[in-house]
N, C-alpha and C positions, 0 to 999 in steps of 0.2 A: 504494500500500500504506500502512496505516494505521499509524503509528509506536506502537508499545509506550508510550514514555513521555507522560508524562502532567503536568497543572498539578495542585497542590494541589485538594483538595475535601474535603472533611468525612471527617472520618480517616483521609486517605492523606498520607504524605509522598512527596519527588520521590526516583525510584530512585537508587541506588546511581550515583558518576560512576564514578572509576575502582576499580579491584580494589585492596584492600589488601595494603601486604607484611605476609609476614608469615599472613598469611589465608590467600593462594594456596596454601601450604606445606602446607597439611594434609593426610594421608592418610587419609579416612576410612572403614572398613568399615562397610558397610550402610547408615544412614539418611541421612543430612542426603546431600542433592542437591549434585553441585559443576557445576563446568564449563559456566558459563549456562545451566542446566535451569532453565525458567519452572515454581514454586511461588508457592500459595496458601499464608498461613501464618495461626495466630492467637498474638496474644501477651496474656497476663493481668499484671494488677500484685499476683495472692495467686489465690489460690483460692476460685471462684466472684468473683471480682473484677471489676474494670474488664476489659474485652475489646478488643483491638485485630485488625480483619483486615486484613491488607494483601497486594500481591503484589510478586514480584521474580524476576530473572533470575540472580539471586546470592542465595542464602540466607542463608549462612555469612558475606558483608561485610555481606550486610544484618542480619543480627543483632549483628552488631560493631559497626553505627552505632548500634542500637536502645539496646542496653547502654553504648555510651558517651556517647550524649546528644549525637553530632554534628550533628544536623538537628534543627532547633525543630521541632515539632509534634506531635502529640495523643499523640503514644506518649512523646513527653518529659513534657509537663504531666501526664498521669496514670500516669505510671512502669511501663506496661506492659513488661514486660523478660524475662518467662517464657516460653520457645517451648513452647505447650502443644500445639499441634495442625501439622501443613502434609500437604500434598498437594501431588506431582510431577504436573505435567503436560507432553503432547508439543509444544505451541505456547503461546506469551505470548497469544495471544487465545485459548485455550480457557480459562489461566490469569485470566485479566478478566474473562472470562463467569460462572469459579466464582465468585472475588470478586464479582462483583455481586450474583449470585446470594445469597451467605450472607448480604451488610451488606440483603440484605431479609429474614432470618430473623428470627423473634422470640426474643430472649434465651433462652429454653427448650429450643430445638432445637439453640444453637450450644454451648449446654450439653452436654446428650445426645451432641453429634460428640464432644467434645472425652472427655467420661467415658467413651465406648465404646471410641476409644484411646488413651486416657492416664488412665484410673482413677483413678490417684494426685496428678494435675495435678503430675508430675515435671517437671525443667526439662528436654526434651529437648535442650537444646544444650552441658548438662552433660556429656553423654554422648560430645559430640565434640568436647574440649578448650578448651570456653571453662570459665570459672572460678565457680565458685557465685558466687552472689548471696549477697552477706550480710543478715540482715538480715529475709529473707524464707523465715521455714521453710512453707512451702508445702505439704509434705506432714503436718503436722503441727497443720493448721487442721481 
């Protein structure tokens, strides 16, 4: 069987090791995935911005690392930090396949996913208790 994790490659950093405290803790109603549910996600540095897609088996630690800049890579250097779009999936390789799938999209398309549910390019992970972003009025561009 073919391991989920993965080496660095052109916009992905290495998943999540362990669970954060603290993170674990949250109770959340409806959107953001918990409990190792494999998601696609995308994260923007503004609106119409820089575009990061990545995948994980933790969404919620993994956006915790994104926002705090614990892992060097492409979402560090161009400050991707906004959860504009993700997708729950049943298995970590059907979650790989999406991923792969989108990072062959052309910017216009991953566009259009992200404006048909999220309009507003809101920070969805505002919604479940992480802490705005200063800095970056987003909805306001």
């Amino acid at each position: 069987m073919r391991s989920h994790r993965r080496r660095n490659w052109i916009g992905h950093c290495p998943s999540p090791t362990p669970r954060l405290r603290g993170i674990d803790a949250f109770v959340l109603p409806g959107l953001l995935p918990r409990d190792r549910q494999p998601c696609v996600y995308m994260l923007a540095s503004q609106r119409n911005g820089t575009l990061y897609i990545g995948v994980t088996s933790d969404l919620i630690a993994r956006i915790h690392q994104h926002r705090e800049g614990s892992v060097e890579c492409f979402s560090k250097r161009y400050a991707t930090k906004l959860l504009v779009w993700f997708e729950a999936h049943e298995t970590m390789e059907a979650a790989i396949t999406r991923e792969k799938q989108l990072k062959k999209w052309n910017r216009a398309w991953k566009l259009r996913l992200i404006e048909e549910a999220n309009p507003e390019w809101r920070d969805l992970a505002e919604e479940h208790r992480f802490e705005p972003l200063s800095g970056l009025a987003v909805g306001r561009l």
